[in-house]
C-alpha positions as CSV (number, residue, x, y, z in Angstrom):
1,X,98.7,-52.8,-35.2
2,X,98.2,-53.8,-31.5
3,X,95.2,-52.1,-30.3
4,X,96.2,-53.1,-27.0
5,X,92.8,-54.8,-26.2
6,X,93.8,-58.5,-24.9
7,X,91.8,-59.1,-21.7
8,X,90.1,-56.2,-21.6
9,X,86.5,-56.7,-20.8
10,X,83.8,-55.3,-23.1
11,X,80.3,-54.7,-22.6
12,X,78.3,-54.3,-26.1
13,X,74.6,-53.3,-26.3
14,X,73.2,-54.0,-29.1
15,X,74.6,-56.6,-30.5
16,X,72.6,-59.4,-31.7
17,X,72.8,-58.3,-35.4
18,X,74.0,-55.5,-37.6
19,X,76.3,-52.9,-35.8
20,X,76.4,-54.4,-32.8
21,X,77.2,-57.6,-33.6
22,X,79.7,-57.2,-35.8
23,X,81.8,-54.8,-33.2
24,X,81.1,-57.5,-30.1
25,X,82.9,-60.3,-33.2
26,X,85.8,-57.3,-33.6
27,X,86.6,-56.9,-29.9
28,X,86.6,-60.5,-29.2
29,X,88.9,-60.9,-32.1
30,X,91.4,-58.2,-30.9
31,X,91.7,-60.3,-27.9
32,X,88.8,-58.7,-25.3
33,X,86.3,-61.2,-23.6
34,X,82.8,-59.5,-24.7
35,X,79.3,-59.7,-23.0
36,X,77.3,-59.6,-26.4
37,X,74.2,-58.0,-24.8
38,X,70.8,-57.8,-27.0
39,X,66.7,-58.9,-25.8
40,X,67.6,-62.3,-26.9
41,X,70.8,-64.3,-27.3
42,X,69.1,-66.5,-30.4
43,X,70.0,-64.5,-32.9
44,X,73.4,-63.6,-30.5
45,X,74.1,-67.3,-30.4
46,X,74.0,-68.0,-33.7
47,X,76.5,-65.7,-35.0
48,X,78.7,-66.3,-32.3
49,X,78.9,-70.2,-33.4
50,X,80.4,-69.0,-36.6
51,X,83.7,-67.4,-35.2
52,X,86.7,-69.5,-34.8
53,X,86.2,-71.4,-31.6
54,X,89.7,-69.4,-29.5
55,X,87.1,-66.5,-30.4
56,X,84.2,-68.0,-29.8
57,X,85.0,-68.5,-26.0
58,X,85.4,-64.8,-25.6
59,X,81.9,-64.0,-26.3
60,X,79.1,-64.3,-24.0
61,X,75.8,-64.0,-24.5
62,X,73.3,-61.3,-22.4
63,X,70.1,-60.3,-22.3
64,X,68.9,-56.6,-21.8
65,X,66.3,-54.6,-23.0
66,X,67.3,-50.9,-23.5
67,X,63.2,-49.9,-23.0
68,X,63.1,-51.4,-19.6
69,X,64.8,-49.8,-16.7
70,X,64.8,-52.9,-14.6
71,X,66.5,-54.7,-17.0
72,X,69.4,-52.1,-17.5
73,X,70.3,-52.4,-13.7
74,X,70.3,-56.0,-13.7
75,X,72.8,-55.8,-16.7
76,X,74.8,-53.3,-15.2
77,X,74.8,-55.5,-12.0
78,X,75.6,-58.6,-14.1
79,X,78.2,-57.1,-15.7
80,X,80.1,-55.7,-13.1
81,X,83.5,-53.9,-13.8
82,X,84.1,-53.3,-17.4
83,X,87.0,-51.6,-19.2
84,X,84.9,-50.7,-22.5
85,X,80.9,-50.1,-22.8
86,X,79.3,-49.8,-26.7
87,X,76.4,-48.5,-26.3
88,X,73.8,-49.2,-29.1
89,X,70.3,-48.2,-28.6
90,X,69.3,-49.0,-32.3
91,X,67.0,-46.9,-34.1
92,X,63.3,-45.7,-33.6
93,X,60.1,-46.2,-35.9
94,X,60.5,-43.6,-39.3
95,X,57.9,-41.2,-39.4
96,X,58.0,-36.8,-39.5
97,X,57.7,-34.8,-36.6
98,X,54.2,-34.2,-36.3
99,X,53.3,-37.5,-36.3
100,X,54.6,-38.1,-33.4
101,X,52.6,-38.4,-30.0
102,X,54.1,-37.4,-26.5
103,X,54.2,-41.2,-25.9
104,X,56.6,-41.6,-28.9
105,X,58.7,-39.3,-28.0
106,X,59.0,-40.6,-24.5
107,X,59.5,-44.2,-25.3
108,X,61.5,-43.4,-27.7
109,X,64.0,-40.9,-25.3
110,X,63.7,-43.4,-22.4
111,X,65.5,-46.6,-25.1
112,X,68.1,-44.1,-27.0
113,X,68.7,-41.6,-24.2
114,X,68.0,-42.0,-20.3
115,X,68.6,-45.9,-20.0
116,X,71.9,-45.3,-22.0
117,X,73.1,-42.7,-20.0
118,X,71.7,-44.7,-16.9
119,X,73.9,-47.8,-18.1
120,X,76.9,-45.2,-18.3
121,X,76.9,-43.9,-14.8
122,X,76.5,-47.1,-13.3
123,X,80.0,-49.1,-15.1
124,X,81.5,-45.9,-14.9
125,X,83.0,-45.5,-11.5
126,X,84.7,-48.8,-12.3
127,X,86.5,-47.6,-14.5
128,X,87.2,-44.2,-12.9
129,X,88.9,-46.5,-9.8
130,X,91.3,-48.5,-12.7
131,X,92.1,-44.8,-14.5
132,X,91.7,-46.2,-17.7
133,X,88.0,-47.0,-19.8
134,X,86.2,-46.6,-23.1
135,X,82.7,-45.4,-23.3
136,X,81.4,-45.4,-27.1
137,X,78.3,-44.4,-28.1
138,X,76.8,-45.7,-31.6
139,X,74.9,-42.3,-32.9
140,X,73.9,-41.1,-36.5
141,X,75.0,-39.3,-39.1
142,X,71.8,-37.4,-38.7
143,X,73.6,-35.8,-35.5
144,X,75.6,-33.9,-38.1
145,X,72.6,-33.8,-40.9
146,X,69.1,-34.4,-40.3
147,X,67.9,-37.3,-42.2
148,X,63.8,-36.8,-43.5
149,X,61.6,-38.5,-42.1
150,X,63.7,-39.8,-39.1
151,X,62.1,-37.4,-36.7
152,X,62.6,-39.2,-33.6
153,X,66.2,-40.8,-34.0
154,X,67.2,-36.9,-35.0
155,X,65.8,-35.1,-32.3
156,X,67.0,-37.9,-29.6
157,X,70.6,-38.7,-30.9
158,X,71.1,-34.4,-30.9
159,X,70.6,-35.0,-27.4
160,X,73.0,-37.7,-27.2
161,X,75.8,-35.5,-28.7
162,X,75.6,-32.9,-25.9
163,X,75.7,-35.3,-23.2
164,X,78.9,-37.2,-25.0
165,X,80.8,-33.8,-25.4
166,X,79.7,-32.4,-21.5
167,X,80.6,-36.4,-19.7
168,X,84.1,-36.8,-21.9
169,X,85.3,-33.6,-20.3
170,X,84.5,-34.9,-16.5
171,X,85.9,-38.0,-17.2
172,X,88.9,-37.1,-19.7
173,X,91.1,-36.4,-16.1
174,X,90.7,-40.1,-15.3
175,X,91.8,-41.6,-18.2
176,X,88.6,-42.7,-19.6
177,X,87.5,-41.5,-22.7
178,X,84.1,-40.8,-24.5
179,X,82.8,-41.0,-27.6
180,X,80.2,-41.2,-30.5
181,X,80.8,-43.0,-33.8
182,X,78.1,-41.7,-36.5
183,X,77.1,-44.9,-39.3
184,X,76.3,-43.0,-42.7
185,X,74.3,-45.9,-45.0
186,X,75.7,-48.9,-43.3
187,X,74.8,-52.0,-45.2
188,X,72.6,-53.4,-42.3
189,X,68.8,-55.0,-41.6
190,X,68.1,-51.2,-40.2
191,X,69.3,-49.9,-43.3
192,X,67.0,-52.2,-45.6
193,X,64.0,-51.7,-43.5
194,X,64.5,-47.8,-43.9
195,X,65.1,-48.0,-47.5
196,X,61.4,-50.3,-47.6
197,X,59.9,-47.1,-45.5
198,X,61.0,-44.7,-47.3
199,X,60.0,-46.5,-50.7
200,X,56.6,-46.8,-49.6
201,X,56.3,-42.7,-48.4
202,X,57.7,-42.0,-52.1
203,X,55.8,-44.6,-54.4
204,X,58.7,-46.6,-55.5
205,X,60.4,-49.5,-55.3
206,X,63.1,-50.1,-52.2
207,X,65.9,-51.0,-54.9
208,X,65.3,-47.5,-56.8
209,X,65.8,-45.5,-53.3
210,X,68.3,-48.1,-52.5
211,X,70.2,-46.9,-55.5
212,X,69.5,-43.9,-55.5
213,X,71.0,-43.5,-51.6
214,X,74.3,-45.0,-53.0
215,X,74.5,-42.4,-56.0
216,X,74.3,-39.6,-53.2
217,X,77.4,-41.3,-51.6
218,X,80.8,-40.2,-52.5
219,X,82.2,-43.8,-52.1
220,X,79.2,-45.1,-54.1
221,X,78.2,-47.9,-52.2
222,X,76.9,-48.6,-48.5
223,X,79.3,-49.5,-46.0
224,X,80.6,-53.2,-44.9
225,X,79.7,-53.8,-40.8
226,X,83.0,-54.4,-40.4
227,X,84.2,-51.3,-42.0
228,X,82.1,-49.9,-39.3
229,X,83.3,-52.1,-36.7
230,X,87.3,-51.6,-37.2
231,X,87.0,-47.8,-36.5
232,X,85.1,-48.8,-33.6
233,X,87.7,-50.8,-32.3
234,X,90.4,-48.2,-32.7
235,X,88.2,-45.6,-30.7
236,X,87.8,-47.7,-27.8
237,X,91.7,-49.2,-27.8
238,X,94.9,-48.5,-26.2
239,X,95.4,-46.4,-29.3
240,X,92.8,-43.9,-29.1
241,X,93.9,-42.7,-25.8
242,X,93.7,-38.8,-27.0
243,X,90.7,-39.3,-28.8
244,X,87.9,-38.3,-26.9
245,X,84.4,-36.1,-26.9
246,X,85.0,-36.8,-30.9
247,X,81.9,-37.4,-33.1
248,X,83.6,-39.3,-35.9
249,X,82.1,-40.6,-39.1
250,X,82.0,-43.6,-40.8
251,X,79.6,-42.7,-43.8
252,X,82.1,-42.8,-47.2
253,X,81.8,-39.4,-47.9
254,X,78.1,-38.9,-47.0
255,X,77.8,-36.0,-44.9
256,X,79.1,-32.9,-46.6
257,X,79.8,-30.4,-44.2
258,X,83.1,-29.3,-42.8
């Protein structure tokens, strides 16, 4: 299937490693020229080298930091006019909801929430003028379903949601469309690290939660990246052109509800 993404230009946050990364190495491969945008372009860099080189050439390496304000205008200004933006904010420190200080939740809103929605209004008008973008927003399963112990990233990414659902319909009139993909147990470094948490909080070891987070799967297993990352490309291609203020989930079953 064409996804009708050959010289489009994509802007991904995020994507130095895990999610992120392995969506910037799925657009580039479809044919978009990608600014791989993360703190650092080490880590950026390095995966990038292992693409074939035709692909290779349509990555390139940007830094922003999603906690600094300054920094998302200079990417936004660096950017310039883009016909897809993946926004990836990443996830917050574990932890329940009281132990969370006003700073924490602050911080925290300012990285997954305002500087996102900042980035947003500033490449949007572009593609308002062009009648034809992607906006896709990398959110949670616990949008849907809570996740313990994730008091921050549930709270934050709810507010997300509503300001996904309320921007798609202003913008569904111009042919740009919006939309949040929701990772259930994606095999990722985030993953492992919250398996390690979680382990600690319940005195055992981070394979028995590990396993234990697969049995509670339908699929049985965590998800591949790039599982993650072709649904990703579909929602911000030529294809998906109907698709849009959709939450859709790539979790294998995971979240229950209708």
């Amino acid at each position: 299937m064409d996804l009708g993404l050959d010289g489009k230009r994509a802007l991904v946050i995020g994507a130095s490693r895990g999610l992120g990364a392995a969506i910037a190495a799925t657009l580039a491969a479809e044919g978009a020229e990608v600014l791989a945008a993360s703190r650092t372009t080490e880590r950026t860099e390095a995966w990038r080298d292992t693409l074939t080189p035709a692909v290779r050439d349509r990555v390139r390496p940007m830094v922003v930091d999603l906690a600094d304000a300054a920094s998302v205008d200079r990417a936004a200004e660096e950017a310039g006019a883009v016909d897809v933006l993946v926004g990836n904010a990443g996830g917050p420190r574990p932890g329940p909801v009281l132990e969370m200080t006003r700073g924490d939740w602050q911080s925290a809103f300012t990285m997954m929430a305002a500087n996102h929605f900042a980035l947003v209004a500033a490449l949007v008008p572009g593609m308002k003028a062009k009648g034809w973008g992607r906006v896709l927003t990398i959110g949670s399963s616990a949008i849907e379903q809570p996740v313990p112990n994730l008091a921050l990233s549930n709270a934050i990414r709810g507010a997300v949601a509503g300001w996904n659902k309320t921007l798609a319909g202003e913008l569904a009139p111009h042919g740009v469309t919006v939309n949040i993909i929701l990772p259930g147990r994606i095999h990722t470094e985030r993953v492992d690290a919250l398996d390690s948490a979680n382990a600690e909080r319940q005195g055992k070891t981070a394979d028995e939660v590990a396993a234990a987070s697969r049995a509670s799967i339908p699929a049985g297993r965590y998800g591949d990246p790039q599982e993650f990352a072709d649904v990703a490309a579909f929602l911000v291609s030529k294809r998906a052109s109907y698709v849009t203020g959709s939450m859709v989930r790539v979790d294998g079953g995971m979240i229950r509800s209708i």
